[in-house]
C-alpha positions in Angstrom: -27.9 -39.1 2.7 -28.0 -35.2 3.0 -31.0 -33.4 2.9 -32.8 -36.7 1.6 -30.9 -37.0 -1.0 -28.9 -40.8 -1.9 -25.6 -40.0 -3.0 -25.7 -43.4 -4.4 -28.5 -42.5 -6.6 -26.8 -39.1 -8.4 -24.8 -39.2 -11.2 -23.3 -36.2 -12.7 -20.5 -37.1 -15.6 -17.0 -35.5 -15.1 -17.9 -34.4 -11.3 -16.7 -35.4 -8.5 -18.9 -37.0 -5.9 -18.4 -35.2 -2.3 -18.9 -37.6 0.5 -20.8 -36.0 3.1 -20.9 -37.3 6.5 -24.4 -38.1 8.1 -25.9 -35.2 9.9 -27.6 -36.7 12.7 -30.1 -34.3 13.5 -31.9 -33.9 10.0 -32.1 -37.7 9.7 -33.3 -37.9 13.1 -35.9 -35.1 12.1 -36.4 -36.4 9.0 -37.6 -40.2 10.6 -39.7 -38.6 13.4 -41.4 -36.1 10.2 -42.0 -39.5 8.9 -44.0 -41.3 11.8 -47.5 -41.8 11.3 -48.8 -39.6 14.8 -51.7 -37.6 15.2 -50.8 -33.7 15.4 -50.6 -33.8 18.9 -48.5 -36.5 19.2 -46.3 -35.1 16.5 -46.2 -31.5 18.2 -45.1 -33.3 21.3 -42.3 -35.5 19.5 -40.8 -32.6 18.1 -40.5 -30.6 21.6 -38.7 -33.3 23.0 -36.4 -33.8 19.9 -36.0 -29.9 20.0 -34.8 -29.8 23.9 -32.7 -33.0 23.7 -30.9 -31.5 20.9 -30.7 -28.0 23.2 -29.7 -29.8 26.0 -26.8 -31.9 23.8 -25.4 -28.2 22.6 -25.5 -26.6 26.1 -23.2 -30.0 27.3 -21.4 -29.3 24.0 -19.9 -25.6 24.9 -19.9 -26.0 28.8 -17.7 -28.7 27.6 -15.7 -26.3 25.5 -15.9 -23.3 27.9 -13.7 -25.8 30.1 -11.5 -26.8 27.9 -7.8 -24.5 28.8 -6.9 -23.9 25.3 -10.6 -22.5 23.9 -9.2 -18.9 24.8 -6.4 -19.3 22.5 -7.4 -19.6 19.3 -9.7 -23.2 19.5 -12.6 -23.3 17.0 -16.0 -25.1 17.1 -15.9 -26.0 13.4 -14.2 -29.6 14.1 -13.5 -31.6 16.6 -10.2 -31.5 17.8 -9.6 -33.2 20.5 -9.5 -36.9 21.6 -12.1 -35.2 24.6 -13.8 -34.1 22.1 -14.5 -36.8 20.0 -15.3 -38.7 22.9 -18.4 -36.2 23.9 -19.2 -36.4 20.4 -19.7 -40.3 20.5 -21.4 -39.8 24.2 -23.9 -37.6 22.6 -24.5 -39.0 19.3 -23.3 -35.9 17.6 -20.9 -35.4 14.0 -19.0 -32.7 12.8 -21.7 -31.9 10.6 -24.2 -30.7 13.5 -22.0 -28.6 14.8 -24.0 -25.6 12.9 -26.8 -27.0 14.2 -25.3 -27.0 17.8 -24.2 -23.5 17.6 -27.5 -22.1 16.2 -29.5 -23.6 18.9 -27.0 -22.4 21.5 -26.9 -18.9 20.1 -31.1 -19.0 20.2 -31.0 -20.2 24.2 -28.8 -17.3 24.7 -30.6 -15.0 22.7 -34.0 -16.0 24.5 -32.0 -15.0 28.2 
């Protein structure tokens, strides 16, 4: 599913259907957008989805600002690493939120 979408469900003759990976932070927001909460309740949901997906990005590029070879060249558009990918798993992240990552790193620095 991407951006609520069904693949499944869209048919478009003599294209070729892109398979998107999940991106787990717009179906997490997308389900929590869904619950049935008060305001307040919903307010509060989204702050903690909000700094458990900061925290996941700041463990994301300490990670990376460790790593020897990111001065040479390494990009944070894929994972490329076995160590990688096995943060990745640890945090429940994909490829895909690696934007997502980024931009919400790039607003905690820009807020310091």
């Amino acid at each position: 599913m991407q951006f609520g979408i069904e693949e499944s469900n869209i048919e478009i003759v003599g294209v070729n259907r892109t398979t998107f990976s999940p991106n787990l932070y717009i179906d997490q927001l997308s389900e929590i957008l869904k619950l049935d909460l008060p305001v307040e309740l919903l307010n509060m949901q989204l702050v903690i989805f909000k700094e458990q997906w900061s925290s996941k990005a700041k463990q994301y590029f300490r990670f990376l600002s460790n790593i020897e070879n990111n001065n040479s060249g390494h990009t944070i558009d894929s994972f490329t690493s076995d160590k990688e990918k096995e943060l990745a798993k640890t945090l429940n992240i994909n490829e895909n939120d690696l934007p997502i990552l980024k931009f919400l790193q790039k607003k905690k620095i820009d807020r310091n």
